[in-house]
KEKE-3310 file (N, C-alpha, C; in steps of 0.2 Angstrom, whole numbers, plus 5000, padded with zeros to 4 digits):
npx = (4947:4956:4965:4975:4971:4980:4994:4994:4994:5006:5014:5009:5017:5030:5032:5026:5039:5051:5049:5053:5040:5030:5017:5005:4989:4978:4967:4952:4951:4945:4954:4968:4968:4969:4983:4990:4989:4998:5009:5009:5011:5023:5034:5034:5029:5023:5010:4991:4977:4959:4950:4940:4939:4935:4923:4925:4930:4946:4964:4974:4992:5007:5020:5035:5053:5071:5083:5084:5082:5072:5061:5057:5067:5061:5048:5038:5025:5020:5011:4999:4987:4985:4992:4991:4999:5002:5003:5007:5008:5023:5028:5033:5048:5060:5059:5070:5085:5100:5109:5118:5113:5099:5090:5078:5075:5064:5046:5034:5019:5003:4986:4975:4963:4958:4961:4971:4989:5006:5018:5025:5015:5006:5012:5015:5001:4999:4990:4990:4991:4988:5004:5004:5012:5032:5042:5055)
npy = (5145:5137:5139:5130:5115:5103:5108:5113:5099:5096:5104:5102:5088:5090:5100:5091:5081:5090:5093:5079:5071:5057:5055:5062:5074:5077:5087:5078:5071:5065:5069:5072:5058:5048:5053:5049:5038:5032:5037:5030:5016:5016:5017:5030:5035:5028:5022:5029:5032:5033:5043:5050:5064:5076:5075:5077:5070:5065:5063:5050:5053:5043:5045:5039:5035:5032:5025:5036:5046:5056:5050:5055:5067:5078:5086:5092:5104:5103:5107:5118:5130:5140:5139:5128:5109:5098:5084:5071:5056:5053:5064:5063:5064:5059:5059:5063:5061:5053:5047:5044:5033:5039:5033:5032:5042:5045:5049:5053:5060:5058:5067:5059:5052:5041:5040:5044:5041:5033:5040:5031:5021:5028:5027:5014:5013:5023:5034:5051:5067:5080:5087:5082:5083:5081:5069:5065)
npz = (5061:5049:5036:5026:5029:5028:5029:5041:5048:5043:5049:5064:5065:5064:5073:5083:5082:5087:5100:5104:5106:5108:5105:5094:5092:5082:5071:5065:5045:5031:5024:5028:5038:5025:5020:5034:5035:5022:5028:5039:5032:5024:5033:5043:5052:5068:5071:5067:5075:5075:5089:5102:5110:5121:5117:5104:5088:5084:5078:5082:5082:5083:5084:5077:5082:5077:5082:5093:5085:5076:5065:5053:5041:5035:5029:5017:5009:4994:4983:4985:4993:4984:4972:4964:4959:4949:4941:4928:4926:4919:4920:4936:4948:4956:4974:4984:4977:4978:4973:4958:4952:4952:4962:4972:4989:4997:5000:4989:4990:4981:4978:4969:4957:4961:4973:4989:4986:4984:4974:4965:4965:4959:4948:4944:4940:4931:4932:4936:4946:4957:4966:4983:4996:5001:5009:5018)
capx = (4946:4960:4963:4978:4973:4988:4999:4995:4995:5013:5018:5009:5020:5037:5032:5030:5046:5057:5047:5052:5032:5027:5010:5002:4982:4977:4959:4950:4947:4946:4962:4971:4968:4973:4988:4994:4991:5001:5014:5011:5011:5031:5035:5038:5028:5021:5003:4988:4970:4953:4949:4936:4944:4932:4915:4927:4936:4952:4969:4980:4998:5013:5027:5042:5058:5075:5091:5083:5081:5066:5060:5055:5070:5059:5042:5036:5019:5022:5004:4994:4979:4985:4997:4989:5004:4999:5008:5007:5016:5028:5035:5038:5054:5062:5059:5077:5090:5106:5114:5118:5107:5092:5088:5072:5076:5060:5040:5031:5012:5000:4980:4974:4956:4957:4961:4980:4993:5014:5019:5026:5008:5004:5017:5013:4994:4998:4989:4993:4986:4989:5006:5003:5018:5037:5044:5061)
capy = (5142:5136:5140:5123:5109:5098:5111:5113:5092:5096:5109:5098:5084:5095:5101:5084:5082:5096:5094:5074:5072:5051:5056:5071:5073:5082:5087:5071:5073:5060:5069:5068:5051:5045:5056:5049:5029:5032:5038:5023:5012:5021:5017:5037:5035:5020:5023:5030:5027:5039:5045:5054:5068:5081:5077:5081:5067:5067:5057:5050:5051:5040:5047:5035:5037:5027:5026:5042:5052:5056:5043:5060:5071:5084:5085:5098:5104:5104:5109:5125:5133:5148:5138:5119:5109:5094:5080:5068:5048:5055:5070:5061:5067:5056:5066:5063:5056:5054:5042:5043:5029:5038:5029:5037:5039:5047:5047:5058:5058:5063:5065:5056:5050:5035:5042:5048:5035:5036:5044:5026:5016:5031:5028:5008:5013:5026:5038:5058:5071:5084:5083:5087:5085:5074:5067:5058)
capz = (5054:5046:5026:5021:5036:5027:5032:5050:5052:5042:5057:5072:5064:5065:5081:5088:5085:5088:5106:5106:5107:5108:5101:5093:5093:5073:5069:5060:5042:5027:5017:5033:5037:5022:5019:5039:5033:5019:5029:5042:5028:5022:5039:5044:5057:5070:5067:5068:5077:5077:5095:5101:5116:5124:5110:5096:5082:5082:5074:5086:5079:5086:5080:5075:5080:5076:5086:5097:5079:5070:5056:5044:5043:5033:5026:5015:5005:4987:4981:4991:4991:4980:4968:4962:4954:4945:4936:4925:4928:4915:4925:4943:4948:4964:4980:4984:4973:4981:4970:4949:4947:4953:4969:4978:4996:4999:4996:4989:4990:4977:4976:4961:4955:4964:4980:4989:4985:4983:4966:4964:4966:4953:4941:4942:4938:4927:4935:4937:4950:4961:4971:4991:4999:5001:5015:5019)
cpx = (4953:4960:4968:4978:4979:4992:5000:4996:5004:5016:5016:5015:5028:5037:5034:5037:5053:5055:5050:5046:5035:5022:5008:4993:4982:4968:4958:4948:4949:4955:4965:4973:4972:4980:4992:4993:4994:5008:5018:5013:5021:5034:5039:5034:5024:5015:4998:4982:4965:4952:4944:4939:4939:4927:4920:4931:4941:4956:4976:4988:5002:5016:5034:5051:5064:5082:5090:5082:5075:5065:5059:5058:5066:5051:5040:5032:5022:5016:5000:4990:4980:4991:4995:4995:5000:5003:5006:5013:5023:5033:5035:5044:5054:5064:5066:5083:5096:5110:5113:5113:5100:5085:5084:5076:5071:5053:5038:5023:5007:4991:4977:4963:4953:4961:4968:4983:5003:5015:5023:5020:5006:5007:5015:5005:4991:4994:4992:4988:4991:4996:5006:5007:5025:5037:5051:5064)
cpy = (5141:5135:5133:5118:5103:5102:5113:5106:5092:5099:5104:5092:5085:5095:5096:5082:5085:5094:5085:5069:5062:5051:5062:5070:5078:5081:5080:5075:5066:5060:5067:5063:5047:5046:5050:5041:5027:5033:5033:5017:5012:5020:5023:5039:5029:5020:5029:5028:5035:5039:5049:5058:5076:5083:5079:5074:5070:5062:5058:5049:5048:5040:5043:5038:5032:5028:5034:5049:5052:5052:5049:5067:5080:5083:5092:5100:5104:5109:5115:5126:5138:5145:5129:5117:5102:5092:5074:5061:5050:5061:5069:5061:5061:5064:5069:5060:5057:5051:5045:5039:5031:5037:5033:5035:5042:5046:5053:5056:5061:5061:5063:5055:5043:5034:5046:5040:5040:5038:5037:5020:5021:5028:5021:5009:5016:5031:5047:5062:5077:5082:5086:5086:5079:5075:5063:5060)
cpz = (5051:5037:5024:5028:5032:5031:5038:5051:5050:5048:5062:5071:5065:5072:5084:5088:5088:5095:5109:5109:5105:5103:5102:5093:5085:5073:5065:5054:5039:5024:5023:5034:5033:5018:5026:5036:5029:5021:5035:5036:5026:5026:5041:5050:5062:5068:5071:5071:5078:5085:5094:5110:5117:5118:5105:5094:5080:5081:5080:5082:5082:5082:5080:5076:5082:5078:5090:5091:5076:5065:5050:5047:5039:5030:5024:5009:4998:4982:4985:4988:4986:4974:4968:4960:4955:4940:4933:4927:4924:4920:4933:4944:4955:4969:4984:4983:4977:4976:4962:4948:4949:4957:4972:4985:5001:4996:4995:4986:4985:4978:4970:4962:4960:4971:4983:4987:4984:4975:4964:4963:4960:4946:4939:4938:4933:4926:4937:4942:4953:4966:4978:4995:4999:5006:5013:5025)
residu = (UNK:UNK:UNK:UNK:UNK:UNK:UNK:UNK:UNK:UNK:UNK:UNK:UNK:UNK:UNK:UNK:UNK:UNK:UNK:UNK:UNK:UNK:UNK:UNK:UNK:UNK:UNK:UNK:UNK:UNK:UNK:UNK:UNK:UNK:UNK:UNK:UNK:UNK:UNK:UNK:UNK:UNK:UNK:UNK:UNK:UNK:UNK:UNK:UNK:UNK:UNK:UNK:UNK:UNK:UNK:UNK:UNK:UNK:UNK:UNK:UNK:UNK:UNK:UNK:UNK:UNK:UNK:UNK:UNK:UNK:UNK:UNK:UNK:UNK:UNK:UNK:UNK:UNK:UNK:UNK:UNK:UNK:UNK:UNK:UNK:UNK:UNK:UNK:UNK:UNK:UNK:UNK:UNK:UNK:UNK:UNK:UNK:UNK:UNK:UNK:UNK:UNK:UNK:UNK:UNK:UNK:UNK:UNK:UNK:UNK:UNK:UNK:UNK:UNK:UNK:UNK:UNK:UNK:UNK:UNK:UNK:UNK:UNK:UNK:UNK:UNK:UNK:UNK:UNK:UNK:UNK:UNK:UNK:UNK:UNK:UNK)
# end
């Protein structure tokens, strides 16, 4: 039994790549899902699709990779099970500034009321919540 399933699809996602993996296999859940089609969506990975592999639901991953390199040089939880963090459209920070002027060069995902989305799709809606992890 697993206590943060984000954090192990965040590890199986690592993994596959440290291993050069094509596609990874992740237990099916809703957060899942919609956490991984936000990340299709981001283009940081090819996509996803539900399978079903020995009676059990599961999420196929195709992992993205660009000139022989990984498409997500890092991804990492923000929010855990023993430590919530929670924000407001006002206190979105960029996940990775590289520039003065501020320029995101990363997403970062949050659960909101009206489901997961990018802290940029919150910030248009004006929306706050929970954030669960960045990537770039």
């Amino acid at each position: 039994m697993s206590i943060d399933p984000i954090a192990n699809l965040i590890a199986m996602i690592k993994n596959g790549y440290r291993r050069n993996s094509q596609k990874i296999y992740a237990p099916l859940s809703k957060e899942k899902e919609s956490i991984l089609k936000i990340l299709e969506k981001e283009e940081y990975i090819k996509n996803i699709k539900v399978v079903e592999k020995n009676k059990q639901r599961l999420i196929l991953i195709k992992l993205l990779y660009q000139n022989d390199q990984p498409a997500i040089s890092e991804i990492k939880r923000i929010s855990k099970p023993g430590q919530r963090i929670y924000a407001k459209p006002s206190q979105f920070r960029p996940t990775l500034p590289l520039t003065k002027r501020r320029k995101d060069f990363g997403t970062t995902i949050i659960s909101t009321s009206k489901g997961m989305m990018t802290t940029k799709e919150a910030k248009k809606k004006n929306i706050g919540g929970e954030l669960i992890l960045k990537v770039y």
